[in-house]
N, CA, C and O atoms as CSV, one atom per row, in Angstrom:
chain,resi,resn,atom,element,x,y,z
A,1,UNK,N,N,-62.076,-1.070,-77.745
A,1,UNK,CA,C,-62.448,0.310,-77.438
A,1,UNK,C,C,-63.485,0.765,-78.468
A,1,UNK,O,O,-63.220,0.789,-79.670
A,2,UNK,N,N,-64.668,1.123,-77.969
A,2,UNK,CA,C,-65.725,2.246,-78.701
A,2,UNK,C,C,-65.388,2.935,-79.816
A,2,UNK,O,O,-64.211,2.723,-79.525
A,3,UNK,N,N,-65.331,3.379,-80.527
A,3,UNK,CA,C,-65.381,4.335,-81.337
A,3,UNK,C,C,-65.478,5.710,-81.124
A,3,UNK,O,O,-64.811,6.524,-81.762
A,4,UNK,N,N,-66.524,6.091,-79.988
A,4,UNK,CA,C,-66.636,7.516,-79.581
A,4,UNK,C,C,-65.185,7.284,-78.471
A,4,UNK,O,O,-64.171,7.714,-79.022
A,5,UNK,N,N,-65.009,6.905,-77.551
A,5,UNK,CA,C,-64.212,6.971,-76.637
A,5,UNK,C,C,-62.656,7.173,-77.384
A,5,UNK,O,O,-61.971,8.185,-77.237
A,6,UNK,N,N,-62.265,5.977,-78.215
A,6,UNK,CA,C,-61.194,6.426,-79.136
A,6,UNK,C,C,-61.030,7.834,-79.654
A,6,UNK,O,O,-60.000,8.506,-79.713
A,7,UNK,N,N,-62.504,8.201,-80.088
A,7,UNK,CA,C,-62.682,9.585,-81.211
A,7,UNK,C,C,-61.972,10.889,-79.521
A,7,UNK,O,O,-61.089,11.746,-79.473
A,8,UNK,N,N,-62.809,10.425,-78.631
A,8,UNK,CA,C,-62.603,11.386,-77.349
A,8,UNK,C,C,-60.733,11.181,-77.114
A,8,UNK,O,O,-60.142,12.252,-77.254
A,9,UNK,N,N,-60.058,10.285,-76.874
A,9,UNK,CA,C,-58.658,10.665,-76.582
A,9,UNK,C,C,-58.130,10.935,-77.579
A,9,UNK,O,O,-57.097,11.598,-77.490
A,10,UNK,N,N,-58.598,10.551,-78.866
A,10,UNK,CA,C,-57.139,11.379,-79.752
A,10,UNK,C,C,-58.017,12.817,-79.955
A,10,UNK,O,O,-57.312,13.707,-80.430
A,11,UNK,N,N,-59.442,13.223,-79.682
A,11,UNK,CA,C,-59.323,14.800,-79.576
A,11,UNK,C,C,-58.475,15.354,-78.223
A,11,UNK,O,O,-58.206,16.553,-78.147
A,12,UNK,N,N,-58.232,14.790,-77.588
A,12,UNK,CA,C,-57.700,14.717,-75.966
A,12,UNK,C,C,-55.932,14.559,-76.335
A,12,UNK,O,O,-55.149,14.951,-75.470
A,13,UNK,N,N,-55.408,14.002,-77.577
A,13,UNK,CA,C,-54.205,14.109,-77.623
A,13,UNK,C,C,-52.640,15.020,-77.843
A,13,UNK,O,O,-51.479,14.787,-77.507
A,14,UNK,N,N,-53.381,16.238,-78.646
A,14,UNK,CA,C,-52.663,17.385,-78.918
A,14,UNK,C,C,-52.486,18.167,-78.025
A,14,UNK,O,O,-51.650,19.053,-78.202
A,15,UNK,N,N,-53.488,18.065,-76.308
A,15,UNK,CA,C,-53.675,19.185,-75.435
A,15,UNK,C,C,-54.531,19.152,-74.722
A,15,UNK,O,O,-55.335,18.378,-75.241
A,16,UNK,N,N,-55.097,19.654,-73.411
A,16,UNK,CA,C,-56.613,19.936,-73.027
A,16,UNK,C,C,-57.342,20.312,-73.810
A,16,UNK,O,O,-56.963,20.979,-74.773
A,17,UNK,N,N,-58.699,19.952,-73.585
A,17,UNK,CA,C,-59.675,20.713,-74.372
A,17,UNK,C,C,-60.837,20.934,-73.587
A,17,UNK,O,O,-61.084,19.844,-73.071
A,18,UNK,N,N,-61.675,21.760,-73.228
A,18,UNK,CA,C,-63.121,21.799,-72.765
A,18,UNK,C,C,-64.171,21.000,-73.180
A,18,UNK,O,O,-63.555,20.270,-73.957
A,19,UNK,N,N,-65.169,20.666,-73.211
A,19,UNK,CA,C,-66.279,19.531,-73.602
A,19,UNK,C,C,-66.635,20.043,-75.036
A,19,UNK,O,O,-66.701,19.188,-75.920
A,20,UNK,N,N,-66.904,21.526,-75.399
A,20,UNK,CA,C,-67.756,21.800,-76.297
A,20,UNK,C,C,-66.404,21.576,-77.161
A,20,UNK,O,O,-66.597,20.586,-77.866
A,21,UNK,N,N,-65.360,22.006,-77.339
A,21,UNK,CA,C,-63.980,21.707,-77.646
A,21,UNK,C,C,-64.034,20.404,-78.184
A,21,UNK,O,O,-64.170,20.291,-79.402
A,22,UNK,N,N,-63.928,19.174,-77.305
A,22,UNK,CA,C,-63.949,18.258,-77.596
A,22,UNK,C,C,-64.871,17.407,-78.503
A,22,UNK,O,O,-64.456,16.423,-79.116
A,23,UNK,N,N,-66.551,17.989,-78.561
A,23,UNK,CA,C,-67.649,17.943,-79.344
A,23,UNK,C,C,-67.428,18.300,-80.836
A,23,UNK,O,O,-67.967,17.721,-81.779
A,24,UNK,N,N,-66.614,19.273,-80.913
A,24,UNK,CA,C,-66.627,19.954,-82.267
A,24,UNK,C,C,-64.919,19.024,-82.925
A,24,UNK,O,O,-64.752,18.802,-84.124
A,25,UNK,N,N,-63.985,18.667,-81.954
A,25,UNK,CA,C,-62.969,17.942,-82.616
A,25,UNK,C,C,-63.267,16.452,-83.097
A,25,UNK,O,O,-62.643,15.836,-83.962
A,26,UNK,N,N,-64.373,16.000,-82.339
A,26,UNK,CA,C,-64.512,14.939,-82.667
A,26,UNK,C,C,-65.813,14.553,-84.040
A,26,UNK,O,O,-66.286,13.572,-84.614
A,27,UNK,N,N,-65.909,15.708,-84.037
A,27,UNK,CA,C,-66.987,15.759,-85.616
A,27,UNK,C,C,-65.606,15.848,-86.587
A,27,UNK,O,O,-65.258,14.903,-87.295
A,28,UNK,N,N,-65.018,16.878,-86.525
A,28,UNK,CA,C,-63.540,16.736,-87.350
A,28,UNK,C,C,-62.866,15.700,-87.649
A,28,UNK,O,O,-62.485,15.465,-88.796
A,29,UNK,N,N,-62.631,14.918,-86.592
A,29,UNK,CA,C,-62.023,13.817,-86.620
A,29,UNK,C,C,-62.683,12.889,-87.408
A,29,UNK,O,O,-62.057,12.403,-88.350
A,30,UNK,N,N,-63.775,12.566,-87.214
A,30,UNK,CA,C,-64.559,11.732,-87.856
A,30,UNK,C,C,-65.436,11.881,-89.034
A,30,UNK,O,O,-66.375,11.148,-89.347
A,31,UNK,N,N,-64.947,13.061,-89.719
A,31,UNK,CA,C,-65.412,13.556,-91.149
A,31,UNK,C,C,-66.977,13.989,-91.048
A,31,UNK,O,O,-67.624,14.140,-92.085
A,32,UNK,N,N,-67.508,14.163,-89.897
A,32,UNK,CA,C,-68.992,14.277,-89.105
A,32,UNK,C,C,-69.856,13.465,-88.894
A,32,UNK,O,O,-70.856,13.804,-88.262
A,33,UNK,N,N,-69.685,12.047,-89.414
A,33,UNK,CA,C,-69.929,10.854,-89.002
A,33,UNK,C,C,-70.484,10.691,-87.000
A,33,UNK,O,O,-71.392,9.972,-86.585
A,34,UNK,N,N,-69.782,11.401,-86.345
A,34,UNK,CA,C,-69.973,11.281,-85.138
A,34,UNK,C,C,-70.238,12.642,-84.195
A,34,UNK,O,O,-69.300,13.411,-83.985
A,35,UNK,N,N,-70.969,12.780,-83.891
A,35,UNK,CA,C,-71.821,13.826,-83.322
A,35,UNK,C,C,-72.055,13.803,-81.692
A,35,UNK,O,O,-73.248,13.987,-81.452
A,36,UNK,N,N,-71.290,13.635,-80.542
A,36,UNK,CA,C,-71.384,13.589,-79.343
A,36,UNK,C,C,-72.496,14.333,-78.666
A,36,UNK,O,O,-72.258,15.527,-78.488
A,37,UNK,N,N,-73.550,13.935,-78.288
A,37,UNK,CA,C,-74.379,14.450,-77.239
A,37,UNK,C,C,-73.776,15.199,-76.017
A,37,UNK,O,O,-72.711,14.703,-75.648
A,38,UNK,N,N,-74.211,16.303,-75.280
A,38,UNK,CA,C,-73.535,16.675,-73.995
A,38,UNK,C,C,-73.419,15.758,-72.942
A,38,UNK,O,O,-72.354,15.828,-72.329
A,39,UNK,N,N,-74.137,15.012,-72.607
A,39,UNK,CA,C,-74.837,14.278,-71.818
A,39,UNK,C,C,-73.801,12.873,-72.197
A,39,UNK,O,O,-73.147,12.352,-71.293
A,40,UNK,N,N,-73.753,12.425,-73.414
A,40,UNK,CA,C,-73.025,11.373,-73.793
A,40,UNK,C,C,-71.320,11.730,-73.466
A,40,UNK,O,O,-70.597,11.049,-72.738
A,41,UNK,N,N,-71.046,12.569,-73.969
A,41,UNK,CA,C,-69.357,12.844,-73.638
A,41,UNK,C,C,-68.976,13.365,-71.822
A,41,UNK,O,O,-67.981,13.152,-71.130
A,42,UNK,N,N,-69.929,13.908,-71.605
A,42,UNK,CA,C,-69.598,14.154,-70.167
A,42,UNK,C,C,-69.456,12.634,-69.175
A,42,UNK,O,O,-68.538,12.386,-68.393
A,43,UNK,N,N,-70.434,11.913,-69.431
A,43,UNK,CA,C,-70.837,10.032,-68.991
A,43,UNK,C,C,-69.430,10.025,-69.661
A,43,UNK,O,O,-68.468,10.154,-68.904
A,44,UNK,N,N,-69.278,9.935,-70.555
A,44,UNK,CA,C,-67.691,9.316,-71.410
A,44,UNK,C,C,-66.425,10.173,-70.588
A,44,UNK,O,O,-65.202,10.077,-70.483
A,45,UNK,N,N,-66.915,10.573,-70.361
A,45,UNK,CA,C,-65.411,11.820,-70.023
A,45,UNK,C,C,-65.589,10.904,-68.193
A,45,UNK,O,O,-64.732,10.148,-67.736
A,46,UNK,N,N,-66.667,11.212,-67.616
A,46,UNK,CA,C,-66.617,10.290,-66.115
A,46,UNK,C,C,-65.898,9.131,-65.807
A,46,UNK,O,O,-65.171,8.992,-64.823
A,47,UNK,N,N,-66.211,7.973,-67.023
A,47,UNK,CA,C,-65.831,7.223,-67.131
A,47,UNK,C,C,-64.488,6.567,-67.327
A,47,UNK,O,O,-64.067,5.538,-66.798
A,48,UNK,N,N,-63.608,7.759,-68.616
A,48,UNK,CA,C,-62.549,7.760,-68.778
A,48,UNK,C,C,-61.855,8.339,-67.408
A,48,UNK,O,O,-60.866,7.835,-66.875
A,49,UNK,N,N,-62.358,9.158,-67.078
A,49,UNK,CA,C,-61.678,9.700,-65.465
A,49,UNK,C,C,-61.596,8.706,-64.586
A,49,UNK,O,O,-60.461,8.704,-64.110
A,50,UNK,N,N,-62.438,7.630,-64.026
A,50,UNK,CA,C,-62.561,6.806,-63.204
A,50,UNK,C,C,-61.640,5.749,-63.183
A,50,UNK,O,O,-61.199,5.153,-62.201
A,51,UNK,N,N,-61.249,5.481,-65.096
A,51,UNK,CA,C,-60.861,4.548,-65.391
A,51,UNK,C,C,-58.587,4.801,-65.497
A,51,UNK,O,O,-57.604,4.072,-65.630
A,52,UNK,N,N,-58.863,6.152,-65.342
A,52,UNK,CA,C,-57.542,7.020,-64.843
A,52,UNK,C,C,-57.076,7.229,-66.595
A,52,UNK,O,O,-55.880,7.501,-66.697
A,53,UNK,N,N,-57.608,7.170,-67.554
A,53,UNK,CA,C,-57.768,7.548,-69.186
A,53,UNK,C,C,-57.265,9.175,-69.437
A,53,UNK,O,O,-56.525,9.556,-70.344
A,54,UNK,N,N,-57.866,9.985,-68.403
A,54,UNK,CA,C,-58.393,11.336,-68.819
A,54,UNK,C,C,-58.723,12.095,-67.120
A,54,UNK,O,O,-59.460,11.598,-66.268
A,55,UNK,N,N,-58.206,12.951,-67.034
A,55,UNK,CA,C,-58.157,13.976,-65.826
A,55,UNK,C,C,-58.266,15.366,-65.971
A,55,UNK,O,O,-57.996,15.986,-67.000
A,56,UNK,N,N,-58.721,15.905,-64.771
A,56,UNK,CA,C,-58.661,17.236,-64.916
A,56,UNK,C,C,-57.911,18.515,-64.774
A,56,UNK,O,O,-57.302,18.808,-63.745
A,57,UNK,N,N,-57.983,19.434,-66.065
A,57,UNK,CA,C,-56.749,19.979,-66.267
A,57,UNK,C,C,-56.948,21.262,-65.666
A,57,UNK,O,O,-56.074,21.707,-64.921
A,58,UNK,N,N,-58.221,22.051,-65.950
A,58,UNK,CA,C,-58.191,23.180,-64.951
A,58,UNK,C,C,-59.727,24.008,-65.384
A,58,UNK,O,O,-60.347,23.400,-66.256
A,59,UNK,N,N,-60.204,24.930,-65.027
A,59,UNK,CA,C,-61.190,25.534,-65.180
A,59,UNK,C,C,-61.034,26.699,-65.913
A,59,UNK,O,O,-59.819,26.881,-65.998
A,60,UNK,N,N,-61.565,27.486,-66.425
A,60,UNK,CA,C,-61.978,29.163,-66.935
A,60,UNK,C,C,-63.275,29.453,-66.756
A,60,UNK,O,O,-64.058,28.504,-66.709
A,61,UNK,N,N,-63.743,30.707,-66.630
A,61,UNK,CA,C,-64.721,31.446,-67.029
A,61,UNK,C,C,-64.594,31.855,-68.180
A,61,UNK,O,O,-63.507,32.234,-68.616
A,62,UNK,N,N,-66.131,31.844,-69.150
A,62,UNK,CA,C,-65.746,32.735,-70.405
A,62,UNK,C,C,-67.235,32.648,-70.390
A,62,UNK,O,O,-67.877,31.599,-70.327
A,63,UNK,N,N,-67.864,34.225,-70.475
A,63,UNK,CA,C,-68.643,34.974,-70.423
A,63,UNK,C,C,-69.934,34.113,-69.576
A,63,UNK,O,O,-70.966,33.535,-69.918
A,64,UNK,N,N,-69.221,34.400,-68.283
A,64,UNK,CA,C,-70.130,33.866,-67.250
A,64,UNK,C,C,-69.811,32.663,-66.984
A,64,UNK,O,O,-69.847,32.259,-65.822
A,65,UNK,N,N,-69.389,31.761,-68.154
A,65,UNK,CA,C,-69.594,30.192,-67.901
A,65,UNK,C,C,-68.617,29.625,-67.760
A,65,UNK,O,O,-67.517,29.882,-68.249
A,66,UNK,N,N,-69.002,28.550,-66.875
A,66,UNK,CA,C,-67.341,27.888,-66.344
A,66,UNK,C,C,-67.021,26.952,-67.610
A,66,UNK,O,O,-67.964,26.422,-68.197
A,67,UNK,N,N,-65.692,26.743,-68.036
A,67,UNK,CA,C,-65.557,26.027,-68.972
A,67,UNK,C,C,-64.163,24.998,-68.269
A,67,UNK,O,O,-63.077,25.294,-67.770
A,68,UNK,N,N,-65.036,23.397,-68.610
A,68,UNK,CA,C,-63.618,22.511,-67.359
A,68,UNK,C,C,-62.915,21.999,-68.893
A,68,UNK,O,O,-63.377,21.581,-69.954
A,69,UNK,N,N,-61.435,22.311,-68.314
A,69,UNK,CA,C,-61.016,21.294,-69.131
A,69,UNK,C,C,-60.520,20.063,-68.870
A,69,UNK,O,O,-60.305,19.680,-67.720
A,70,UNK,N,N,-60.300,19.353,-69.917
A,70,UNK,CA,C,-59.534,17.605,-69.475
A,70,UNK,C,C,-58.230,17.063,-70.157
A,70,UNK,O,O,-57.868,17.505,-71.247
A,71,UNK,N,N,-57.882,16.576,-69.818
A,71,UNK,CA,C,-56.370,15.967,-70.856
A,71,UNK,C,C,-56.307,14.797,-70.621
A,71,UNK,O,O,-57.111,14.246,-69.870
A,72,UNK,N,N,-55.269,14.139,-71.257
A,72,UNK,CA,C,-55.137,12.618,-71.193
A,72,UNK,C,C,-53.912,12.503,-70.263
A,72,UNK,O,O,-52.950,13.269,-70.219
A,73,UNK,N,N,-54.150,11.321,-69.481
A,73,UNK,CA,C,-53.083,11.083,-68.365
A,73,UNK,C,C,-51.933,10.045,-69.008
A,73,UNK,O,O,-51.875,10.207,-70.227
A,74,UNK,N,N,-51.223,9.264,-68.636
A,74,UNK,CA,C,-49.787,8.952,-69.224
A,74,UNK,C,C,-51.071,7.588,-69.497
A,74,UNK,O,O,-51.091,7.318,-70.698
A,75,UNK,N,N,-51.848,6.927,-68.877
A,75,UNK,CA,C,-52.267,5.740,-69.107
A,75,UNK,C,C,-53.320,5.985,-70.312
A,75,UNK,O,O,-53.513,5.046,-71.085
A,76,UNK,N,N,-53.886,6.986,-70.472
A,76,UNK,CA,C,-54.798,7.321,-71.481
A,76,UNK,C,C,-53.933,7.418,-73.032
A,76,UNK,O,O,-54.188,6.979,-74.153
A,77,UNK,N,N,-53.117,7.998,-72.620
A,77,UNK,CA,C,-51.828,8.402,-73.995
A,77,UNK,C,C,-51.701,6.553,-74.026
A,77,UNK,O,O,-51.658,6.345,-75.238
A,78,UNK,N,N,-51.646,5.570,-73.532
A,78,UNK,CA,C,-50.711,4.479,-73.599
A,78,UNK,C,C,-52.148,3.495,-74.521
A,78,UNK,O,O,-52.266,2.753,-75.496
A,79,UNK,N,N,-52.854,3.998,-73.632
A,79,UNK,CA,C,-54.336,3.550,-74.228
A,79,UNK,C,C,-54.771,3.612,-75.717
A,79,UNK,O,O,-55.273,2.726,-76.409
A,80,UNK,N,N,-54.396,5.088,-76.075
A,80,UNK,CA,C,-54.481,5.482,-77.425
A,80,UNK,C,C,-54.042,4.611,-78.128
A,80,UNK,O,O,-54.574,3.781,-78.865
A,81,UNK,N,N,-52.394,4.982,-77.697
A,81,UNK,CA,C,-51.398,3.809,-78.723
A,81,UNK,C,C,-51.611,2.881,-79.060
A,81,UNK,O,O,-51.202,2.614,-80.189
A,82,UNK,N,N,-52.331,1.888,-78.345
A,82,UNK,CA,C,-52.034,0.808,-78.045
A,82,UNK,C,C,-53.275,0.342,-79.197
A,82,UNK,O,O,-53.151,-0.583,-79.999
A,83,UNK,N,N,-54.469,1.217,-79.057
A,83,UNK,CA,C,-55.313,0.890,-79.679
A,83,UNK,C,C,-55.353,1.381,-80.990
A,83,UNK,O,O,-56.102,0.899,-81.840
A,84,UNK,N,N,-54.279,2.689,-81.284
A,84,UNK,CA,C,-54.002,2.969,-82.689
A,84,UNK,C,C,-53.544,1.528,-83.079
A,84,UNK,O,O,-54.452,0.839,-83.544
A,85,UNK,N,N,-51.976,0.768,-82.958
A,85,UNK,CA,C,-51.683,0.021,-83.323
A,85,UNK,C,C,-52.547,-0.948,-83.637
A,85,UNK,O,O,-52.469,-1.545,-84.711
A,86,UNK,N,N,-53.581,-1.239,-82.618
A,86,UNK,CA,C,-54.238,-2.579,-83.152
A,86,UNK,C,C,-55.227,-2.362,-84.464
A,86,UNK,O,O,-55.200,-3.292,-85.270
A,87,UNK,N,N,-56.213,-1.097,-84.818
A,87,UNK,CA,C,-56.610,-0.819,-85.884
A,87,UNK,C,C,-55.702,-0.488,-86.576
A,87,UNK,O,O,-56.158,0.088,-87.564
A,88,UNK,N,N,-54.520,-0.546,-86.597
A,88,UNK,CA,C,-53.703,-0.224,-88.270
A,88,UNK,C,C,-53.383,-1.610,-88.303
A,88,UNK,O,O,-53.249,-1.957,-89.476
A,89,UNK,N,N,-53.197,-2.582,-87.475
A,89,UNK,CA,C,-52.828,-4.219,-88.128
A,89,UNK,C,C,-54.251,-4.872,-87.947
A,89,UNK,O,O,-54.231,-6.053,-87.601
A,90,UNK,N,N,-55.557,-4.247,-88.141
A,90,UNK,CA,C,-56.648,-4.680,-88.663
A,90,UNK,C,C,-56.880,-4.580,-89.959
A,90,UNK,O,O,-57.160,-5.441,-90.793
A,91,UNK,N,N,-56.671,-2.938,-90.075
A,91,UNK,CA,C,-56.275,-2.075,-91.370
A,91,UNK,C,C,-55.592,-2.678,-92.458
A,91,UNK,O,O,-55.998,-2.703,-93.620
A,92,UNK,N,N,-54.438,-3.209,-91.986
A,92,UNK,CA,C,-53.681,-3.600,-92.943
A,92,UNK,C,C,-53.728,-4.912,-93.700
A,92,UNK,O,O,-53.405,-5.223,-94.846
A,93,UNK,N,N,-54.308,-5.672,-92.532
A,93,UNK,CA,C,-55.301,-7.148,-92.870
A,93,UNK,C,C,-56.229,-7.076,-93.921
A,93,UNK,O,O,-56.339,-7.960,-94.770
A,94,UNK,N,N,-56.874,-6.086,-93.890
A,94,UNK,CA,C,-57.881,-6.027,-94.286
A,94,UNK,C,C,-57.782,-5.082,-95.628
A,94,UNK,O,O,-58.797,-4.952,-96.313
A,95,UNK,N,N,-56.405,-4.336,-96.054
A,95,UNK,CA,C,-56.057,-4.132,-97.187
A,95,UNK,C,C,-55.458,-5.242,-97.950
A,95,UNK,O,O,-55.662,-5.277,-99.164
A,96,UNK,N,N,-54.779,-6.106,-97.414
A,96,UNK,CA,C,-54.289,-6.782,-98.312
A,96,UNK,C,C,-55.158,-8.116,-98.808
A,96,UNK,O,O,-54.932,-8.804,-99.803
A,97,UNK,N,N,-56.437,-8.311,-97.620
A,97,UNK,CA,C,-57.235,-9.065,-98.348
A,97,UNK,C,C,-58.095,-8.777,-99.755
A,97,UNK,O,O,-58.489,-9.382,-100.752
A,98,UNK,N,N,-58.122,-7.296,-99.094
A,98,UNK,CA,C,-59.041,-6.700,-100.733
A,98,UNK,C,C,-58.500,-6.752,-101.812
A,98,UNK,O,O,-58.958,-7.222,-102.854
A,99,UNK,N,N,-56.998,-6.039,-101.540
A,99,UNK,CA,C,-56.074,-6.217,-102.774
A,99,UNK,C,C,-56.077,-7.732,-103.225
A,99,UNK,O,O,-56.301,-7.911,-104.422
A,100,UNK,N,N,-55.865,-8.827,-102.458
A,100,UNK,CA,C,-55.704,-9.734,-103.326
A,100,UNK,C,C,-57.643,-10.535,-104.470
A,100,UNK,O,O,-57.782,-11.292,-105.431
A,101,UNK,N,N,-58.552,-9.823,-103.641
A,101,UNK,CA,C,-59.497,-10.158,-104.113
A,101,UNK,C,C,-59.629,-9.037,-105.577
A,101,UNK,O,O,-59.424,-9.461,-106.714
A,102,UNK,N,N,-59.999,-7.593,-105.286
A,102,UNK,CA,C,-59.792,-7.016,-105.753
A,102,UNK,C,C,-59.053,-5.992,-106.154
A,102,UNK,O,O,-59.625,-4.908,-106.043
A,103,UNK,N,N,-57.837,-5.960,-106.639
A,103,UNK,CA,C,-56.713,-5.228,-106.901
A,103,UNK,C,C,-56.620,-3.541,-107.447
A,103,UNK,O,O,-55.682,-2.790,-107.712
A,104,UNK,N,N,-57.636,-3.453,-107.449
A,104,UNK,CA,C,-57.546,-2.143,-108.058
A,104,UNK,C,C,-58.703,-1.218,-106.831
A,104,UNK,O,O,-59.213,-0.188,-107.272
A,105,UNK,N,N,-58.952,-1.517,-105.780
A,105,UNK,CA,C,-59.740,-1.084,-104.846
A,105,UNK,C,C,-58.872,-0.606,-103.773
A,105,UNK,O,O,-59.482,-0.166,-102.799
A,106,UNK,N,N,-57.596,-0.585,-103.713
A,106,UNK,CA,C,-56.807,-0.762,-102.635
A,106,UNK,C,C,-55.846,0.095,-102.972
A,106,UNK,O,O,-54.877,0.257,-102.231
């Protein structure tokens, strides 16, 4: 899994969120390292929809403008997990190699 797409369901994990919502959690998330285009997360958000990741949760107006939101579906939540787990036993690989190279880095 991507990096932005990961960054998109765990902003997608606490709740719905709207796009611009999701733009601004995923700068958070990623210490601002990652900066989503409109154009890029909406393609990402299609995709995750297609792929049954991420669905739609409902609409608002707020001052004139429609604002959609999205959430994660039971397979998107499973998705997350699945891929949290595998970067923390990358993670952890990859701490204990340092530690044994360099011990005081870790």
């Amino acid at each position: 899994m991507r990096e932005p797409t990961f960054l998109i369901l765990t902003a997608l994990a606490d709740g719905p969120r709207h796009g611009y919502g999701i733009v601004q959690e995923v700068r958070v998330l990623s210490g601002g390292r990652v900066s989503l285009l409109t154009g890029t997360l909406y393609t990402a958000l299609d995709r995750l929809t297609a792929e049954g990741l991420v669905e739609h949760d409902h609409e608002e107006e707020v001052d004139g403008r429609l604002r959609r939101y999205h959430r994660l579906t039971a397979e998107g939540l499973a998705a997350l997990t699945a891929e949290t787990a595998r970067l923390r036993q990358l993670t952890t690989a990859a701490e204990a190699r340092l530690r044994a190279v360099h011990p005081r880095i870790v």
